[in-house]
C-alpha positions in Angstrom: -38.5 -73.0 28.8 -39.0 -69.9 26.7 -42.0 -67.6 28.5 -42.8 -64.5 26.2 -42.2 -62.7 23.1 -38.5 -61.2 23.0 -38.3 -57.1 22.7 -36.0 -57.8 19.5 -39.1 -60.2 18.4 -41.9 -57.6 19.3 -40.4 -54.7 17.2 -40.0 -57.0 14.1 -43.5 -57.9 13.9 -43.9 -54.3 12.6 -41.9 -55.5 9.3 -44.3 -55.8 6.3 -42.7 -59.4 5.9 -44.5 -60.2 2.5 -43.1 -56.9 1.2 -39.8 -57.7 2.0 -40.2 -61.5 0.3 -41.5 -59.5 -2.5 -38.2 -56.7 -2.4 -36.1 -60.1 -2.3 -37.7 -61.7 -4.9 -37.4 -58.9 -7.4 -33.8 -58.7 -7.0 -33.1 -62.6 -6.9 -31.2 -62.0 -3.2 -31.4 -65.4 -2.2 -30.2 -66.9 -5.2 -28.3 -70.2 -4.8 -28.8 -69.2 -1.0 -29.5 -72.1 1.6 -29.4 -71.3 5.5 -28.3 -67.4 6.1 -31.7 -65.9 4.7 -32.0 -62.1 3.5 -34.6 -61.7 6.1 -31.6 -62.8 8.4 -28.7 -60.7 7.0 -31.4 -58.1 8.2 -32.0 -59.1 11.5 -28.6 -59.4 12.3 -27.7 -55.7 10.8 -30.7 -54.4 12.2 -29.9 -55.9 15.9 -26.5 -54.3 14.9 -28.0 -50.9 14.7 -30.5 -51.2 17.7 -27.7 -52.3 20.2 -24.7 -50.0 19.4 -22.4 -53.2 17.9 -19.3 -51.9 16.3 -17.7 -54.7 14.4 -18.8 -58.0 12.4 -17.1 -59.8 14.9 -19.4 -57.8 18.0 -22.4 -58.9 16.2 -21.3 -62.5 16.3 -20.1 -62.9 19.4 -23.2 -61.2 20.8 -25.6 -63.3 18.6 -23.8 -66.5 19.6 -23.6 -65.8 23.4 -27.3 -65.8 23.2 -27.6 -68.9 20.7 -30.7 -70.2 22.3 -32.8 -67.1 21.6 -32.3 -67.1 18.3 -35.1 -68.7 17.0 -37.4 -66.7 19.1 -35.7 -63.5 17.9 -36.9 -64.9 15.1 -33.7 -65.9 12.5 -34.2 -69.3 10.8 -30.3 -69.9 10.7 -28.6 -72.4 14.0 -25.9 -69.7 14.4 -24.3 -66.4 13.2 -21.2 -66.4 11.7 -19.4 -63.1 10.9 -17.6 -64.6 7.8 -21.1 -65.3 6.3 -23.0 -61.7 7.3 -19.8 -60.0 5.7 -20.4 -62.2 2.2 -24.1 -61.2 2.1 -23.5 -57.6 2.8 -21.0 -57.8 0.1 -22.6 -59.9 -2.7 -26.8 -59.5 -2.0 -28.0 -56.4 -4.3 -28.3 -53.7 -1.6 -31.3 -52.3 -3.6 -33.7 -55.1 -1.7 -33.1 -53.0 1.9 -33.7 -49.4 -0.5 -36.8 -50.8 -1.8 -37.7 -52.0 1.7 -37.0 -48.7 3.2 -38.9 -47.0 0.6 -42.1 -49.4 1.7 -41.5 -48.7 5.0 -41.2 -44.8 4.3 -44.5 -45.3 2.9 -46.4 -46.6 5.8 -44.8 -44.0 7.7 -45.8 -41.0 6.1 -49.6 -41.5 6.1 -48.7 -41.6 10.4 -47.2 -38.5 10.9 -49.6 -36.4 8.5 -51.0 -34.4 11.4 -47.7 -34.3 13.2 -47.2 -30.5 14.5 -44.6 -28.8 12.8 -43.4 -25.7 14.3 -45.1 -23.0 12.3 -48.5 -22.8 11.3 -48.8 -24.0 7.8 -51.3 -25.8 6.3 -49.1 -27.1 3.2 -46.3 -30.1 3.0 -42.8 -28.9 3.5 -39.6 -30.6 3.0 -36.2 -30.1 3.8 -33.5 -30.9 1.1 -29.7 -31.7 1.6 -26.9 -33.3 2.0 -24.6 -34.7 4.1 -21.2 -36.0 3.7 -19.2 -39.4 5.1 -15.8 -39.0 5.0 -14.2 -42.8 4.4 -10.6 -44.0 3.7 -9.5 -43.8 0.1 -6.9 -47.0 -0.2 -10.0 -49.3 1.8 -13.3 -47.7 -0.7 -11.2 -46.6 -3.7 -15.2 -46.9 -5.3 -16.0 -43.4 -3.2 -13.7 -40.8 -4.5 -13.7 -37.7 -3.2 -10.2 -35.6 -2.7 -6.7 -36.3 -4.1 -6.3 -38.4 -0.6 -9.8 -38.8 0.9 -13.0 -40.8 0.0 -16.4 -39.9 1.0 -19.8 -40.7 0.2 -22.9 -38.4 0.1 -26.3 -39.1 1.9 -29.1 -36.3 -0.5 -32.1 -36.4 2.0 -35.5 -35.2 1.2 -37.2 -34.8 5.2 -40.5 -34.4 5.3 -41.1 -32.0 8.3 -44.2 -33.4 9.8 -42.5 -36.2 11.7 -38.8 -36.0 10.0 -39.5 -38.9 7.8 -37.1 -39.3 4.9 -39.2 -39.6 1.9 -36.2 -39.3 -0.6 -32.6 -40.8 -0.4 -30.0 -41.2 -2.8 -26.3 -42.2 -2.2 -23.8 -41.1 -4.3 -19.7 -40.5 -4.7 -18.5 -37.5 -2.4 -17.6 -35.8 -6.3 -21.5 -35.2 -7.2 -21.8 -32.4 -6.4 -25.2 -31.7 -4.3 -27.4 -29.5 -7.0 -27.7 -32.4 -9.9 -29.5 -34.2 -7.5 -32.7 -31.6 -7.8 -33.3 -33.3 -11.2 -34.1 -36.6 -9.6 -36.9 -35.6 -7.5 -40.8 -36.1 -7.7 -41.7 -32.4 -7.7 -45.1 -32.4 -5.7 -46.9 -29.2 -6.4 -48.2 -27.1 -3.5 -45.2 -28.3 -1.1 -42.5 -26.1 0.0 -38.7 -27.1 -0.4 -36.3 -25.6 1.8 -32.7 -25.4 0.9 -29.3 -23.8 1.2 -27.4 -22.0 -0.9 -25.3 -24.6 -1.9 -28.7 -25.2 -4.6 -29.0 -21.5 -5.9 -29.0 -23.0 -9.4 -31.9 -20.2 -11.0 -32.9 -23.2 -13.8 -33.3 -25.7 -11.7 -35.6 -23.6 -9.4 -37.8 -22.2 -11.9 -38.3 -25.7 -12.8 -39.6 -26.2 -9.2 -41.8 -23.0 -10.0 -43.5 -24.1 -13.4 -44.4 -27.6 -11.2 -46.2 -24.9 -8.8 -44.2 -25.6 -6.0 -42.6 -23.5 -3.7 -38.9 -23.3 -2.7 -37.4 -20.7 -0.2 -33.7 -20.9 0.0 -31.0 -18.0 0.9 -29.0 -15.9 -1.8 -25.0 -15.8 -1.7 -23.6 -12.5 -1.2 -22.9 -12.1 -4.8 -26.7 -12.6 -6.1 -27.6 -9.7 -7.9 -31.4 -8.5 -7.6 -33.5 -5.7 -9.2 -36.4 -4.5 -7.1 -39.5 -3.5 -8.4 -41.8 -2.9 -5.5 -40.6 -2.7 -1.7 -43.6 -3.6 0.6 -44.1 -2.7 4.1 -42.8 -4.2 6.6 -42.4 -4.0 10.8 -38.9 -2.8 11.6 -39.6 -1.7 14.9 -41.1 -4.4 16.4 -39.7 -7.2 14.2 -36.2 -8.3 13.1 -37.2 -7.5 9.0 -35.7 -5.1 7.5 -37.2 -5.1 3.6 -39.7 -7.7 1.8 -39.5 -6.9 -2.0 -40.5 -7.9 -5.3 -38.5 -7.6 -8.3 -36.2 -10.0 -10.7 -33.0 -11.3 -11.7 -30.8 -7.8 -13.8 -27.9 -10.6 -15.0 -28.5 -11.9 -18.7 -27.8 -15.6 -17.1 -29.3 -15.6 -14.5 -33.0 -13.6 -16.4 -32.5 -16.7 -18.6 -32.9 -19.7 -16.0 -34.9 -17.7 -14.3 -37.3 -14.9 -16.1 -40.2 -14.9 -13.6 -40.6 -12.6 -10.4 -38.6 -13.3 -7.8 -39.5 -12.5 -3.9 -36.8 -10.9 -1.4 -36.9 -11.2 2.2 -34.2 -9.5 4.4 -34.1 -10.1 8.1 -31.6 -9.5 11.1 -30.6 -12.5 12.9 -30.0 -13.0 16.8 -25.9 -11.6 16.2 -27.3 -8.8 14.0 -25.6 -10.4 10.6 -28.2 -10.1 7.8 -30.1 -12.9 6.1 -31.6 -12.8 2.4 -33.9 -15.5 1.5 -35.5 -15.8 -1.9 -38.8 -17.3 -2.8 -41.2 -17.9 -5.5 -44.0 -17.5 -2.5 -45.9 -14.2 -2.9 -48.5 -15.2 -0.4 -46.9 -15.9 3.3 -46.1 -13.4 5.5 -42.2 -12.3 5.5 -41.8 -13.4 9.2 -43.2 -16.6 8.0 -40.6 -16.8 5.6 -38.2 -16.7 7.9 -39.8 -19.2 10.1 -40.6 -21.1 7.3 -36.2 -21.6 6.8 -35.3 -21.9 10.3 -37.1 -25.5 10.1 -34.8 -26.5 7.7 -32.4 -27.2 10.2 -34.5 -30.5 10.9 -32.5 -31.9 7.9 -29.2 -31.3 9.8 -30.5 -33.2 13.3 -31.9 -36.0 11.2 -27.9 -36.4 9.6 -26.6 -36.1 13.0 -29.0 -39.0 14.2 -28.0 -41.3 11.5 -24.6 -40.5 12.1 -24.4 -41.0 15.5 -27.1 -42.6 16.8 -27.5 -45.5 14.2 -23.8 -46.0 13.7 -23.3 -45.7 10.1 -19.8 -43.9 10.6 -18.0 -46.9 11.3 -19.0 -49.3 8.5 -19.3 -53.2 8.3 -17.7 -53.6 5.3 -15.3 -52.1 2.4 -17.2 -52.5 -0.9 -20.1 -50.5 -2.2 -22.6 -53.2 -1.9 -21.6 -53.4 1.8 -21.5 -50.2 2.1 -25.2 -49.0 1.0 -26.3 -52.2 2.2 -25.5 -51.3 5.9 -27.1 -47.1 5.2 -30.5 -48.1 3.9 -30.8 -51.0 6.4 -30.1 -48.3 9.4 -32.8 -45.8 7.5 -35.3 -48.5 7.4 -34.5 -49.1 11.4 -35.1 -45.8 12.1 -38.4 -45.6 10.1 -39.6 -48.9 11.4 -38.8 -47.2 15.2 -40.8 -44.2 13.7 -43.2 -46.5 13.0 -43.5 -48.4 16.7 -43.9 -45.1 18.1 -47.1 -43.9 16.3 -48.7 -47.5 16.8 -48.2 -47.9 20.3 -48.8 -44.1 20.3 -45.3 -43.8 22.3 -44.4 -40.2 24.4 -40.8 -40.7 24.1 -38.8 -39.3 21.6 -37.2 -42.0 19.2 -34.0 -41.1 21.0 -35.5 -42.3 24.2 -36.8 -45.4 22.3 -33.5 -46.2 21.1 -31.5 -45.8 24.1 -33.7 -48.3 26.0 -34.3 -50.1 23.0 -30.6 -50.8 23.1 -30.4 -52.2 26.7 -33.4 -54.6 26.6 -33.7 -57.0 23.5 -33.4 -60.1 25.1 -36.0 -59.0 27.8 -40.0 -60.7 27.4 -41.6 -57.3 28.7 -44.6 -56.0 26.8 -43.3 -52.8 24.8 -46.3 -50.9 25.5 -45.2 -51.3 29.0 -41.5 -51.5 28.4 -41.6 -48.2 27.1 -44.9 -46.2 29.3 -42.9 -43.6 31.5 -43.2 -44.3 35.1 -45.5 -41.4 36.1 -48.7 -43.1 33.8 -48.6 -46.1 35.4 -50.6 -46.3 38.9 -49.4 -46.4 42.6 -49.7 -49.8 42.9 -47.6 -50.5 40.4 -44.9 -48.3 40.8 -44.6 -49.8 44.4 -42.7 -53.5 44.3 -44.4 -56.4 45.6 -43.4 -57.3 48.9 -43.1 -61.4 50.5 -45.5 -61.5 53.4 -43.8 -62.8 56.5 -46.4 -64.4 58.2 
């Protein structure tokens, strides 16, 4: 007899399951579909990503070893078959898991707004770039990329209070990262970090007619005439100038005839650093600070990458493809999620990693996951048969 509510089980209750009905329905995803649901495809993809499996054929024989749970893990289908899950990543419109994740982005947000971020700044700042996934050309001929690779790109907008993704676009490892700038919501008063691979002058004194805020670093070619060099701490401080001025190149004054900001700082090997900003305000250390979060971006793509196993996909086509990358993004926000409910200690890499040993287990998650030192003595100590 069944005793308990499955860890698998517990975490989906988090899913907004009418919002997922209503992602499916606008997309038609279970047209002409009889046992092997949506909501199934993404239990079995999601049970995929929270247990490390690494091939269709891991998930089923995992799934089917454990045949009589499945109902309380909560799938409406007698049995998993990996023939089936590969036709449903392959043929079901991937955009009902981006919508999903999206919704689930949403509820996110509003849960990390008070999140600490590093630096003391009372303003929303975002991180924006882009990662590559290097794929094989003859199996996803859709991706090109080089004469003999394929590749994908992952363009993330991170929100820094809590890393939470709030934009995500997938595209061909040929677009190339800037032209993506021209798709986002522009929220005025936020700051957007970026590299230099998105020193396009237009496209940033777009961001500065929205009144918003960018910081990003100048290639060693950027050409800049100062007008007014303000004081700064060299002594005590790694600055080395903070100036006003604007762009001398007939171009560049074009895309970009407002006042620029520099700010020059030494680094830890002594290499200088130039960022530019359309910030007056901040103080130039801030600046600096302000960049050095961007590198959240960069841990967030490593997480993904790694941690919820998007490297080695499911599947070969495009569908599949995407299918299987927003249905790990809306794992890791829906983790994201647990944690601020249950209001977790761990880190979601702590989560995850027990997470991924204890599905099948009926222990309360609240408890599952309370760190040993907060519970009391008498329950850290095991319960012992009396003898007598």
């Amino acid at each position: 007899m069944h005793h308990g509510k499955l860890v698998f089980s517990q975490i989906m209750t988090y899913l907004p399951l009418t919002t997922f009905r209503r992602c499916v329905a606008a997309h038609r995803g279970e047209h002409k579909v009889k046992n092997f649901s949506c909501l199934d495809q993404f239990f079995a993809m999601a049970f995929a990503q929270l247990t490390y499996r690494e091939s269709l054929r891991d998930i089923e024989v995992n799934l089917r070893a454990q045949a009589h749970r499945l109902y309380h893990m909560g799938f409406r289908c007698e049995t998993i078959s990996r023939n089936t899950l590969s036709n449903a990543n392959s043929t079901r419109p991937w955009q009902i898991y981006a919508d999903f994740a999206q919704h689930l982005i949403a509820m996110a947000r509003p849960l990390y707004a008070d999140e600490p971020m590093g630096i003391d700044l009372d303003a929303t700042v975002y991180a924006f770039d882009a990662t590559t996934i290097d794929l094989c050309l003859s199996v996803h001929p859709w991706a090109p990329f080089r004469s003999t690779k394929a590749a994908i790109k992952l363009h993330t907008l991170l929100d820094l209070r809590g890393s939470i993704p709030s934009f995500i676009h997938i595209t061909d490892g040929k677009t190339h990262e800037v032209n993506i700038l021209d798709d986002l919501a522009i929220e005025p008063g936020a700051f957007y970090l970026m590299d230099r691979g998105y020193l396009d002058f237009k496209r940033l004194h777009r961001l500065h007619e929205l009144n918003a805020f960018f910081v990003t670093r100048a290639k060693s070619n950027t050409k800049f005439k100062r007008r007014y060099s303000h004081p700064v701490d060299r002594a005590s401080t790694n600055l080395i100038c903070d100036q006003t001025g604007e762009l001398p190149l007939y171009y560049a004054s074009k895309d970009y005839p407002s006042t620029l900001r520099r700010v020059v700082v030494k680094d830890e090997n002594g290499k200088r650093v130039i960022f530019l900003t359309n910030n007056f305000a901040l103080k130039p250390e801030l600046i600096a600070a302000l960049y050095k979060q961007r590198w959240q971006v960069e841990l967030f793509f490593k997480w993904i990458k790694q941690h919820l196993r998007i490297k080695s996909f499911l599947g070969t086509s495009e569908n599949a493809v995407k299918t299987q990358i927003w249905i790990a993004v809306a794992t890791y926000v829906l983790i994201a999620i647990v944690k601020k409910r249950l209001h977790l200690p761990h880190s979601l890499y702590e989560i995850l990693q027990i997470l991924s040993l204890t599905m099948f287990e009926t222990t309360p998650l609240n408890q599952l996951l309370t760190p040993l030192s907060n519970l009391s003595d008498g329950e850290n100590q095991p319960e012992q048969m009396s003898l007598l």
